[in-house]
PQR file with spaces between the fields and no chain letter, atoms N, CA, C, O and H, PARSE charges and radii, in Angstrom:
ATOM       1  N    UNK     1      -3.684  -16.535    7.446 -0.4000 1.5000
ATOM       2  CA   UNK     1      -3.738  -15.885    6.149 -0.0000 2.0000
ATOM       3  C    UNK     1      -2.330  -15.460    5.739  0.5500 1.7000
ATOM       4  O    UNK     1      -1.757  -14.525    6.298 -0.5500 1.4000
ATOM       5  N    UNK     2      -1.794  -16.160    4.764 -0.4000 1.5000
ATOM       6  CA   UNK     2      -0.752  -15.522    3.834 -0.0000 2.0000
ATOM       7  C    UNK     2      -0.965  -13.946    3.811  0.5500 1.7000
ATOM       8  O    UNK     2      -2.040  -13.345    3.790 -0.5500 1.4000
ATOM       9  H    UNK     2      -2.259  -16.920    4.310  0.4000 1.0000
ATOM      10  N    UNK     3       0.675  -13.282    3.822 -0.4000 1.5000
ATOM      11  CA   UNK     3       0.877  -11.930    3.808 -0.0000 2.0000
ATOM      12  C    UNK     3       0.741  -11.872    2.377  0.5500 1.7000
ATOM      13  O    UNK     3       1.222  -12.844    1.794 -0.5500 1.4000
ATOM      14  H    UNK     3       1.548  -13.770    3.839  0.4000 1.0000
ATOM      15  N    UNK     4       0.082  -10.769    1.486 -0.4000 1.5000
ATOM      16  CA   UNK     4       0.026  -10.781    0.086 -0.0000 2.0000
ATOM      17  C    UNK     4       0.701   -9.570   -0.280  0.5500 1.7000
ATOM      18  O    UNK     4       1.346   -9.566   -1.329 -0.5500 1.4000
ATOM      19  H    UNK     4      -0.308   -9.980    1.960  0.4000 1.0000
ATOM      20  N    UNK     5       0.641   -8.498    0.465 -0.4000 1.5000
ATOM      21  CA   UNK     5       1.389   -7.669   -0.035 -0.0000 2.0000
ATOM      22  C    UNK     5       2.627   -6.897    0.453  0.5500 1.7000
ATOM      23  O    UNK     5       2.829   -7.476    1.520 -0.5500 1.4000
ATOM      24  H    UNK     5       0.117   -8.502    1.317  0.4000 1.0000
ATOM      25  N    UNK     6       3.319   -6.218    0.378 -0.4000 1.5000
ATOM      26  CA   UNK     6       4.641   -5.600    0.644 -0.0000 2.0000
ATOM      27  C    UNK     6       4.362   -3.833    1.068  0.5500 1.7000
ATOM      28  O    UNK     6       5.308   -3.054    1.183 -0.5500 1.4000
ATOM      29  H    UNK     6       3.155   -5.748   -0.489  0.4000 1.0000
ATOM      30  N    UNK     7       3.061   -3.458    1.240 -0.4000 1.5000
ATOM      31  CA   UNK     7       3.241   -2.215    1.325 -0.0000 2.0000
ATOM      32  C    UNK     7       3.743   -1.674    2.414  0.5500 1.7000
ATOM      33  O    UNK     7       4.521   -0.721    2.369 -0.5500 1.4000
ATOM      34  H    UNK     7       2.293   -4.091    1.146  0.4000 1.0000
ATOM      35  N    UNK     8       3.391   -2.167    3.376 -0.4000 1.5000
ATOM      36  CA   UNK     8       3.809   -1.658    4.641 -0.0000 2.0000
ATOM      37  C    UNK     8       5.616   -1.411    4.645  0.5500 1.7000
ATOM      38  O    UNK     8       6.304   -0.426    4.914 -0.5500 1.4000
ATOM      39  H    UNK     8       2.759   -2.941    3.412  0.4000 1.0000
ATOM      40  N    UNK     9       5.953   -2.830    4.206 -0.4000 1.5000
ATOM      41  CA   UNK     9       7.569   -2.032    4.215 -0.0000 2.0000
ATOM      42  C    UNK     9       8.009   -1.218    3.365  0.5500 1.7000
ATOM      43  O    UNK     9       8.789   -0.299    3.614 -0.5500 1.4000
ATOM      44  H    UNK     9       5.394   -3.630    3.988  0.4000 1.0000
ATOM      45  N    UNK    10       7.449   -1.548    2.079 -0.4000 1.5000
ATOM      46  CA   UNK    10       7.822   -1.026    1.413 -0.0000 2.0000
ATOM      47  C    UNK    10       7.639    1.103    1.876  0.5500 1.7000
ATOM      48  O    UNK    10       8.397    1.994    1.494 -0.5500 1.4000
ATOM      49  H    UNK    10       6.816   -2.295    1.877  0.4000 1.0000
ATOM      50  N    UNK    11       6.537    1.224    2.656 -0.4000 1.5000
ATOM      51  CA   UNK    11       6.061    2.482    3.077 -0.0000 2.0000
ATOM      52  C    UNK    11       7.039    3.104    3.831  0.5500 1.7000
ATOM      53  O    UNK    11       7.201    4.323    3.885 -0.5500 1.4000
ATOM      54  H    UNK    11       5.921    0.500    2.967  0.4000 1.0000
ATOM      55  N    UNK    12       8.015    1.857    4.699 -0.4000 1.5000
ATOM      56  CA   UNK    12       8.899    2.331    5.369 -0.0000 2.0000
ATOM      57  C    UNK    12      10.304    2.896    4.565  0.5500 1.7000
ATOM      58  O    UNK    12      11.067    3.837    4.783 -0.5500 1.4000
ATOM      59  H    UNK    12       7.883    0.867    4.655  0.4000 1.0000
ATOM      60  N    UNK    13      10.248    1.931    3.622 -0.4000 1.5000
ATOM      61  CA   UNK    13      11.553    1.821    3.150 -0.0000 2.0000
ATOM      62  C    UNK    13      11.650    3.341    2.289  0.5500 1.7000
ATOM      63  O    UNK    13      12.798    3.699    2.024 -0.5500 1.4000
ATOM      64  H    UNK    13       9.629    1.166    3.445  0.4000 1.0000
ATOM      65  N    UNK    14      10.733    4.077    1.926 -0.4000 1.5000
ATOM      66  CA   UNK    14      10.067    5.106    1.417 -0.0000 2.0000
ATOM      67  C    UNK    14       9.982    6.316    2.171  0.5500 1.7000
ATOM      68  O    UNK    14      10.277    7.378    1.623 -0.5500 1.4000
ATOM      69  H    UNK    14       9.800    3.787    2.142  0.4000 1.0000
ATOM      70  N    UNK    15       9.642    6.282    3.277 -0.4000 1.5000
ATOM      71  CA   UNK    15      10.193    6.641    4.322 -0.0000 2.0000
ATOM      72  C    UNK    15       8.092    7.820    4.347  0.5500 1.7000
ATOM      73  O    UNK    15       7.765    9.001    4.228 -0.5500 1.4000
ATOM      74  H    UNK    15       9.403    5.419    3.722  0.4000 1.0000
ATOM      75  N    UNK    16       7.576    6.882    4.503 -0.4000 1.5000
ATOM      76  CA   UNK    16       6.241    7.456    4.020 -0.0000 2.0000
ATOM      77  C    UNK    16       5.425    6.613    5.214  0.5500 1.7000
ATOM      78  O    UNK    16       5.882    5.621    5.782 -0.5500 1.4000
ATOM      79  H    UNK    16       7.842    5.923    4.599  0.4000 1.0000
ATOM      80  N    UNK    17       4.184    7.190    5.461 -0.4000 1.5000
ATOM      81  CA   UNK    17       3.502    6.859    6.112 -0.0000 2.0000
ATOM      82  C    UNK    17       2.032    6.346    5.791  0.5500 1.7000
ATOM      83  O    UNK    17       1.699    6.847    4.717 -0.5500 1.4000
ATOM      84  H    UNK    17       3.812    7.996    5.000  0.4000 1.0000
ATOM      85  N    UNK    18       0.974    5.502    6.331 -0.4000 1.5000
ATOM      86  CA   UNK    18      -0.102    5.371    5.787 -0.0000 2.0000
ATOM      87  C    UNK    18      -0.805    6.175    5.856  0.5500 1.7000
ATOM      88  O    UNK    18      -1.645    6.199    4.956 -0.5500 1.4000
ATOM      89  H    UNK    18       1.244    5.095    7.203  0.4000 1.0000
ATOM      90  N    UNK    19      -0.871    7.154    6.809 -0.4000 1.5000
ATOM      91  CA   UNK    19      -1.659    8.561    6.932 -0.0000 2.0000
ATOM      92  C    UNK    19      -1.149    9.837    5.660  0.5500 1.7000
ATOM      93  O    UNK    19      -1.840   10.839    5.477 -0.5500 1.4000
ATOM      94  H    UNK    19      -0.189    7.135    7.540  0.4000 1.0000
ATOM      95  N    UNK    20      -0.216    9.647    5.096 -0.4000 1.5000
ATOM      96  CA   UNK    20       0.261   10.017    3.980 -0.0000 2.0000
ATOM      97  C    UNK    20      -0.527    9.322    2.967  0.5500 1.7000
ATOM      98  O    UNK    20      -1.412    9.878    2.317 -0.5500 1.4000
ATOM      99  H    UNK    20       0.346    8.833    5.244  0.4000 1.0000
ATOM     100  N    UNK    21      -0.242    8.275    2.862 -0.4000 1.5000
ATOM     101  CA   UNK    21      -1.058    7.371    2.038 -0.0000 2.0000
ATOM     102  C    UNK    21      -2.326    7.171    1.388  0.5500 1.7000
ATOM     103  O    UNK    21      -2.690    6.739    0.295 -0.5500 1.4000
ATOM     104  H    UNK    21       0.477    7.823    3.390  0.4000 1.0000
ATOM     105  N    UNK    22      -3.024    7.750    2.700 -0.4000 1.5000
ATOM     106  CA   UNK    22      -4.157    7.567    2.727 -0.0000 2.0000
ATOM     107  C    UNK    22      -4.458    9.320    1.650  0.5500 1.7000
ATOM     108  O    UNK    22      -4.780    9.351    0.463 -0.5500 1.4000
ATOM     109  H    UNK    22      -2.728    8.101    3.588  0.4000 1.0000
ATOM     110  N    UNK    23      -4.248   10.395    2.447 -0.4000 1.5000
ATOM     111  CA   UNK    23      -4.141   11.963    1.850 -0.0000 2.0000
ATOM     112  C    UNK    23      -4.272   11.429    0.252  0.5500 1.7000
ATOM     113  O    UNK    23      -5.256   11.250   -0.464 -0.5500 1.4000
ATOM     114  H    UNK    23      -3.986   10.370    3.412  0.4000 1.0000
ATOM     115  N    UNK    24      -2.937   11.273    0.046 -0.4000 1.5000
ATOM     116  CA   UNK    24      -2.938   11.145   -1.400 -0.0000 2.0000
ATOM     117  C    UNK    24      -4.168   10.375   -2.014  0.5500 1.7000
ATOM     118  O    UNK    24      -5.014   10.934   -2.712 -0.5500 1.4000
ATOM     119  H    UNK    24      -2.138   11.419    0.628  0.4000 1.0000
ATOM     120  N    UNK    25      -4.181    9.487   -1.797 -0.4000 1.5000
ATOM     121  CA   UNK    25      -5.501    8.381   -2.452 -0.0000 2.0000
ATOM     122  C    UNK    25      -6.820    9.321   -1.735  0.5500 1.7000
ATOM     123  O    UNK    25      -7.803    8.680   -1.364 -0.5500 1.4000
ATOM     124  H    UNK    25      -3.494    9.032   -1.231  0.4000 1.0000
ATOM     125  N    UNK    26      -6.819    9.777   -1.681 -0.4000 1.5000
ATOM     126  CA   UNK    26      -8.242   10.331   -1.145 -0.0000 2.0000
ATOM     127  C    UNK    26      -8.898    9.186   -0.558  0.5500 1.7000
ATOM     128  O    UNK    26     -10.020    8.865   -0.950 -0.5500 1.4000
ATOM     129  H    UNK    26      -6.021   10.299   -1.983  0.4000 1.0000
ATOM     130  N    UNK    27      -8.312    8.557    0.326 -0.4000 1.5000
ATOM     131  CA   UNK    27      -8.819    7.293    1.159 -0.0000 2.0000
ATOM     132  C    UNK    27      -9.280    7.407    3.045  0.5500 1.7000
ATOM     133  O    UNK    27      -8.795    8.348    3.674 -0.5500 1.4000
ATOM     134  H    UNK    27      -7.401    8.817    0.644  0.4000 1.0000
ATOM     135  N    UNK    28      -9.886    6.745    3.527 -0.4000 1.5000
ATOM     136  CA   UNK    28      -9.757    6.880    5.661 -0.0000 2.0000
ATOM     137  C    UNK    28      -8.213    5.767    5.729  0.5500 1.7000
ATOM     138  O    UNK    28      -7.850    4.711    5.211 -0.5500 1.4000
ATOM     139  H    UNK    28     -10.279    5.981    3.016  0.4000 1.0000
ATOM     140  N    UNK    29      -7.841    6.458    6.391 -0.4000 1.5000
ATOM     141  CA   UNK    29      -6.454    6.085    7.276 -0.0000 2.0000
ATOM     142  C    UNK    29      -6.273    4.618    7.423  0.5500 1.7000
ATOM     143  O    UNK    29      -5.313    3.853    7.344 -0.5500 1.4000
ATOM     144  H    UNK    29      -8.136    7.316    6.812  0.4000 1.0000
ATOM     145  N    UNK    30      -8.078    4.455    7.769 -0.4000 1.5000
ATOM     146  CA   UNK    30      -7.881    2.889    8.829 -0.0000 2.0000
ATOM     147  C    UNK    30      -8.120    1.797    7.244  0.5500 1.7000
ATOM     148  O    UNK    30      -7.829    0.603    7.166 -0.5500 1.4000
ATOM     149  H    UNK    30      -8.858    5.077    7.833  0.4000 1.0000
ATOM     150  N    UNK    31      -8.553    2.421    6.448 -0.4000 1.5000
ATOM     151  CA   UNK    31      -8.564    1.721    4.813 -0.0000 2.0000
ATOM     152  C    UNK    31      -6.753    0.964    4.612  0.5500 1.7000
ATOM     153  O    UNK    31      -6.370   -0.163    4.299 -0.5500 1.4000
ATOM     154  H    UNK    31      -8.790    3.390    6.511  0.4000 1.0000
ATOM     155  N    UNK    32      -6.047    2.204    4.964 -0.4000 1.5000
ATOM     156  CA   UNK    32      -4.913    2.317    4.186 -0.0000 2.0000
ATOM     157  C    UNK    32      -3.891    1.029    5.591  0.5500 1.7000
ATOM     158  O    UNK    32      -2.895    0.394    5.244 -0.5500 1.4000
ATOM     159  H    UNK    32      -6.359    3.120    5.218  0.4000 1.0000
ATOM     160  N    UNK    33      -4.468    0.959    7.006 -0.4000 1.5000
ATOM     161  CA   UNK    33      -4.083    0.386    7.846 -0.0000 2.0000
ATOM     162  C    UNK    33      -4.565   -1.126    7.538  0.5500 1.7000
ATOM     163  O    UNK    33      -3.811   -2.072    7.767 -0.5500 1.4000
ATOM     164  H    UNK    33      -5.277    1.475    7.288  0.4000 1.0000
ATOM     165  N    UNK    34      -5.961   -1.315    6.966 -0.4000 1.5000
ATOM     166  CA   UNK    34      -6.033   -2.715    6.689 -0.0000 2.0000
ATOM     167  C    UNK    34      -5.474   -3.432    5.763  0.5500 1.7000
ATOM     168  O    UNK    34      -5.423   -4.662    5.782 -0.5500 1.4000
ATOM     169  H    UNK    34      -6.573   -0.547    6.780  0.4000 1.0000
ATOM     170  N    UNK    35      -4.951   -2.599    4.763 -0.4000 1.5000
ATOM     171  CA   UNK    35      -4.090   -3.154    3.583 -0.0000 2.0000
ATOM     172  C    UNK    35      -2.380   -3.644    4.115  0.5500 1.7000
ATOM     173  O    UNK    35      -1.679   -4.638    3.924 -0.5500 1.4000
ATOM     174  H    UNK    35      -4.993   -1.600    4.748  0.4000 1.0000
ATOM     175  N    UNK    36      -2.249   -2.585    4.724 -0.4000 1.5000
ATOM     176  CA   UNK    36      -0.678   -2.593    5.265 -0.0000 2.0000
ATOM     177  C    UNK    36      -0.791   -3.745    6.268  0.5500 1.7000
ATOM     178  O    UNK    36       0.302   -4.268    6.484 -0.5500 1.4000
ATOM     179  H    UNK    36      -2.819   -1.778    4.879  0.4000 1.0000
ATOM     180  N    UNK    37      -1.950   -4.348    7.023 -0.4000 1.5000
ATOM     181  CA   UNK    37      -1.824   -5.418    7.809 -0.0000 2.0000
ATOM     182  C    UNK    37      -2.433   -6.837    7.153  0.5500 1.7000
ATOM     183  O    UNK    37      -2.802   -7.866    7.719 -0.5500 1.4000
ATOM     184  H    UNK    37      -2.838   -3.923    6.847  0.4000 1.0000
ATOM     185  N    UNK    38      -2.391   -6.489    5.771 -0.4000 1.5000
ATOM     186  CA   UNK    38      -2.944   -7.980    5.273 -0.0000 2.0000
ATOM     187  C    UNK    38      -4.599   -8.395    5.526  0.5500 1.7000
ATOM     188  O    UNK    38      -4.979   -9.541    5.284 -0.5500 1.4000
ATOM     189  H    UNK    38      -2.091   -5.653    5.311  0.4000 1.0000
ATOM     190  N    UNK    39      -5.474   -7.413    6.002 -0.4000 1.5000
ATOM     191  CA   UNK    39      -6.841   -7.606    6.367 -0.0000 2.0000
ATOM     192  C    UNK    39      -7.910   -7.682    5.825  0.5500 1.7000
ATOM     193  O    UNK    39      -8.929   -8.362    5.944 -0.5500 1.4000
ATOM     194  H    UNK    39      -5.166   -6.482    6.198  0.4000 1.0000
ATOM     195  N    UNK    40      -7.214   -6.146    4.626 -0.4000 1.5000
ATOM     196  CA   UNK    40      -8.045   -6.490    3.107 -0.0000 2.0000
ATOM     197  C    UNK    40      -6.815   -6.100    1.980  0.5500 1.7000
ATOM     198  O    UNK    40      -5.605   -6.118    2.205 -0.5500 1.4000
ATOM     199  H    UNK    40      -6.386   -5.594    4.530  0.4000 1.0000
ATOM     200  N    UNK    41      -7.361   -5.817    0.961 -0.4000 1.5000
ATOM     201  CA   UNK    41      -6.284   -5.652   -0.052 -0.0000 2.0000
ATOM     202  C    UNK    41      -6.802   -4.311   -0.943  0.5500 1.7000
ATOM     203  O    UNK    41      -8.002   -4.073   -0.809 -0.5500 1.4000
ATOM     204  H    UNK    41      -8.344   -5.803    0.779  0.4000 1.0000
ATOM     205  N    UNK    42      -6.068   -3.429   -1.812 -0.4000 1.5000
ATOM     206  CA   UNK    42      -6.834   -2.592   -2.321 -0.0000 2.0000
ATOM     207  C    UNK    42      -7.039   -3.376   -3.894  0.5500 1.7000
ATOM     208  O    UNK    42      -6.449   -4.404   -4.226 -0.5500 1.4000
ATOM     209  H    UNK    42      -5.093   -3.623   -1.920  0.4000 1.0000
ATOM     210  N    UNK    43      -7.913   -2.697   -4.648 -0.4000 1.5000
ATOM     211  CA   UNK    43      -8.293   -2.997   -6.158 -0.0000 2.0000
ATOM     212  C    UNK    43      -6.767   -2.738   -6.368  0.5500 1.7000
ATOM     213  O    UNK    43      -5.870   -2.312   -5.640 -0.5500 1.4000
ATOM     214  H    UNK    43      -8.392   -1.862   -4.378  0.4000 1.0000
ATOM     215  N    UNK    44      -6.859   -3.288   -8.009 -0.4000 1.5000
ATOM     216  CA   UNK    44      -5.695   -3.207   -8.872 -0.0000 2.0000
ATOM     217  C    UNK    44      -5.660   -1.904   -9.386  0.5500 1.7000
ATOM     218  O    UNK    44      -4.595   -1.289   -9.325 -0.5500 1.4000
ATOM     219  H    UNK    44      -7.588   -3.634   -8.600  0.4000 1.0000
ATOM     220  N    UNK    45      -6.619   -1.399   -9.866 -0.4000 1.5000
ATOM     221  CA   UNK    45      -6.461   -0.046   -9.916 -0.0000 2.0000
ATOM     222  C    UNK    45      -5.281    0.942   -9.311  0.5500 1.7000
ATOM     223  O    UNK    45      -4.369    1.592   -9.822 -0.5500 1.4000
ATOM     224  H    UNK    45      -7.484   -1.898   -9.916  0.4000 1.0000
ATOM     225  N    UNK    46      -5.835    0.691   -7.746 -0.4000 1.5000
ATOM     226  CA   UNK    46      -5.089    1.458   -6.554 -0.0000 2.0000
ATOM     227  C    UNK    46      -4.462    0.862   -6.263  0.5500 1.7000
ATOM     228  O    UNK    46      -3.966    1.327   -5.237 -0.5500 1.4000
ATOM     229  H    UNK    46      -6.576    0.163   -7.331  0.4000 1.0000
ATOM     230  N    UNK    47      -3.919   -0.315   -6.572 -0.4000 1.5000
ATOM     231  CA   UNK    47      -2.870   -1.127   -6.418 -0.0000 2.0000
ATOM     232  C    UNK    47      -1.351   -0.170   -7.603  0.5500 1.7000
ATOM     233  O    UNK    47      -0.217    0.181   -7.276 -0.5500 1.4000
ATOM     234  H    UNK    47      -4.321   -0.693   -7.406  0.4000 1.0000
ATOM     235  N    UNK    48      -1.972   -0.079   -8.731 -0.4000 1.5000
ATOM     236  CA   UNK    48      -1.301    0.730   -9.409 -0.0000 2.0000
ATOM     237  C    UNK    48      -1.164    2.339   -9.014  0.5500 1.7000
ATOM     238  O    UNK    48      -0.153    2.999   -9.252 -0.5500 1.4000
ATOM     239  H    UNK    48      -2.893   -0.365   -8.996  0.4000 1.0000
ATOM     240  N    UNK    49      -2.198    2.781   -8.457 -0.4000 1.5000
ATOM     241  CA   UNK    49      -1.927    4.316   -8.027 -0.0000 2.0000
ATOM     242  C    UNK    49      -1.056    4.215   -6.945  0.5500 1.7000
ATOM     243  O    UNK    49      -0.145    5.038   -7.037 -0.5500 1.4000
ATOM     244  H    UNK    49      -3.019    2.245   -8.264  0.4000 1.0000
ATOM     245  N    UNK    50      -0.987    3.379   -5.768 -0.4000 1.5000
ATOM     246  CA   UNK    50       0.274    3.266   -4.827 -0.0000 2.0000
ATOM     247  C    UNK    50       1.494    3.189   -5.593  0.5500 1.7000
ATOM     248  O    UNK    50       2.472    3.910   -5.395 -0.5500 1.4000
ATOM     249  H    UNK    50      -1.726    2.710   -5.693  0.4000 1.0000
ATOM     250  N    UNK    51       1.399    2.251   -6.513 -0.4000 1.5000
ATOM     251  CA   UNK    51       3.208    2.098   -6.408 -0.0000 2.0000
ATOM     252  C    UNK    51       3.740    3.295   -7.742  0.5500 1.7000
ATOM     253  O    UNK    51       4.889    3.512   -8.129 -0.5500 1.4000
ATOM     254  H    UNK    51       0.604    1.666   -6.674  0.4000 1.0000
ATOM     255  N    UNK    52       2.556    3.861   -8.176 -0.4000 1.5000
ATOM     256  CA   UNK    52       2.651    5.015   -8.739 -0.0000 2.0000
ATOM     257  C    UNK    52       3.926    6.442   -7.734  0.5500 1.7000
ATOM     258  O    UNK    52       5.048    6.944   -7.796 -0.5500 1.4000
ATOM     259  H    UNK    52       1.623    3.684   -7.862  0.4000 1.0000
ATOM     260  N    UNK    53       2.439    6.455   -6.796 -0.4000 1.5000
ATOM     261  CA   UNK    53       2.860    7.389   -5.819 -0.0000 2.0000
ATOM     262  C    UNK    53       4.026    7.351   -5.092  0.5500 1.7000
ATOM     263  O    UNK    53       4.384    8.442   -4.650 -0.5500 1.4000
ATOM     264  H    UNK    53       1.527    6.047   -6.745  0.4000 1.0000
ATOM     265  N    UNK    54       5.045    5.953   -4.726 -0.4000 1.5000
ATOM     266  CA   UNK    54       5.907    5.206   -3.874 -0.0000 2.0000
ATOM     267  C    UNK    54       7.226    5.092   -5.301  0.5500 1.7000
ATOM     268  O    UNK    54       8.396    4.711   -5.346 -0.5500 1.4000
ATOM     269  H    UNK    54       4.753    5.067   -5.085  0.4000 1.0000
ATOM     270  N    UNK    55       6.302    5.616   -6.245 -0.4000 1.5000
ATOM     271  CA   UNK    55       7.693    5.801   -7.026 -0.0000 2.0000
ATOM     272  C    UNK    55       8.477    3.659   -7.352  0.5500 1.7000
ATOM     273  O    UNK    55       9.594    3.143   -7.344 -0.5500 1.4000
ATOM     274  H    UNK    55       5.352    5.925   -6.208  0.4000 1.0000
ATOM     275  N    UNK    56       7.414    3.295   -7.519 -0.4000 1.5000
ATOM     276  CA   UNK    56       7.701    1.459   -7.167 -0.0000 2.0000
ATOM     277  C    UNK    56       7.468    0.696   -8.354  0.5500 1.7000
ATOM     278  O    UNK    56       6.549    1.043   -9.095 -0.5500 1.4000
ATOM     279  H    UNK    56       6.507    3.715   -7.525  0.4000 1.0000
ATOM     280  N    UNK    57       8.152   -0.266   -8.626 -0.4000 1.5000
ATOM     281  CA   UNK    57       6.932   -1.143   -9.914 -0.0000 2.0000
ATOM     282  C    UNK    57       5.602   -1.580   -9.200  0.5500 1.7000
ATOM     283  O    UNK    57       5.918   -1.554   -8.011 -0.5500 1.4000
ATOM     284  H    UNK    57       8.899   -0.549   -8.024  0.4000 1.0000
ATOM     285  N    UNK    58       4.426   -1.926   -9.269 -0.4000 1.5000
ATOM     286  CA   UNK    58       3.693   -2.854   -8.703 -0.0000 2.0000
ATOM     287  C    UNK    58       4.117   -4.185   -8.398  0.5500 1.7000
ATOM     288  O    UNK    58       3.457   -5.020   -7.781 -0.5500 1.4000
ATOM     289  H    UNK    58       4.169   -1.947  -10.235  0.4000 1.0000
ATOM     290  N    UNK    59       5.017   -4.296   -8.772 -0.4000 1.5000
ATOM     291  CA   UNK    59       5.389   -5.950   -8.652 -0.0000 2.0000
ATOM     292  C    UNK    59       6.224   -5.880   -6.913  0.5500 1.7000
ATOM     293  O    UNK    59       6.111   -6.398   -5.802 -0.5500 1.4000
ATOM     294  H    UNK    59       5.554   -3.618   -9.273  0.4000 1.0000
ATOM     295  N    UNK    60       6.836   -5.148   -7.444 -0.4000 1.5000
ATOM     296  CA   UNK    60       7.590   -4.850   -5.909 -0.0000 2.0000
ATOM     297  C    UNK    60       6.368   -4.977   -4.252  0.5500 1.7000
ATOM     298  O    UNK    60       6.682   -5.599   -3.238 -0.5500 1.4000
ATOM     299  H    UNK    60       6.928   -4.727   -8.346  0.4000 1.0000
ATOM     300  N    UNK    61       5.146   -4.271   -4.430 -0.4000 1.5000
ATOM     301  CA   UNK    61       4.145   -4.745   -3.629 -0.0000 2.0000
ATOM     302  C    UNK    61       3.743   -5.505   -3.241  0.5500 1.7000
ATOM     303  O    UNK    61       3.034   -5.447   -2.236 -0.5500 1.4000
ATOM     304  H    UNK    61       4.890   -3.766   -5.254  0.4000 1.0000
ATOM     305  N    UNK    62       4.102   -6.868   -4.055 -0.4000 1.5000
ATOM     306  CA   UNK    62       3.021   -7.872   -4.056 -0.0000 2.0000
ATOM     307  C    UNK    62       4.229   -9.207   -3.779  0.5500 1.7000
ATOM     308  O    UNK    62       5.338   -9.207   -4.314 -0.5500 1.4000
ATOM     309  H    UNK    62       4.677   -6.915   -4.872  0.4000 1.0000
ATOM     310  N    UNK    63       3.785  -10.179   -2.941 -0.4000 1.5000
ATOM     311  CA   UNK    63       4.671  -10.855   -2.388 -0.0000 2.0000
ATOM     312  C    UNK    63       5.012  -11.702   -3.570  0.5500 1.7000
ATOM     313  O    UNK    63       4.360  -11.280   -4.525 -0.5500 1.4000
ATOM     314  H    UNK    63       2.884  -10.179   -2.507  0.4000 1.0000
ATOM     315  N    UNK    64       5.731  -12.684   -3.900 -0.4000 1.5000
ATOM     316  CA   UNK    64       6.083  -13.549   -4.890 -0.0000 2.0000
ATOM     317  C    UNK    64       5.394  -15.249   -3.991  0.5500 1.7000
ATOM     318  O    UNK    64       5.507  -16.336   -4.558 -0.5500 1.4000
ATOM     319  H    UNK    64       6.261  -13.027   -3.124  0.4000 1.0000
């Protein structure tokens, strides 16, 4: 499976964590762990509330 999204580094580069991640989104941890490993993906919605929160464009998330 193709990597689709960028959050995980981008989380680093942010200097943020998925257990952070998760808090904010009112999400479980292991939600915010399957996204960051490519396992599932979140809606576009919350695709937009991350890179909200990460201070990011959405585009920046999402692999090219």
């Amino acid at each position: 499976m193709e990597d689709i999204n960028r959050l995980k580094i981008v989380l680093v580069e942010k200097k943020k964590t998925g257990k952070w991640l998760a808090e904010q989104l009112g999400k479980n941890p292991s939600t915010v762990s399957k996204w960051c490993s490519n396992v599932s993906q979140p809606d576009l919605a919350t695709l937009v509330k991350v890179a909200e929160l990460l201070k990011v464009d959405v585009q920046e998330l999402i692999n090219k």
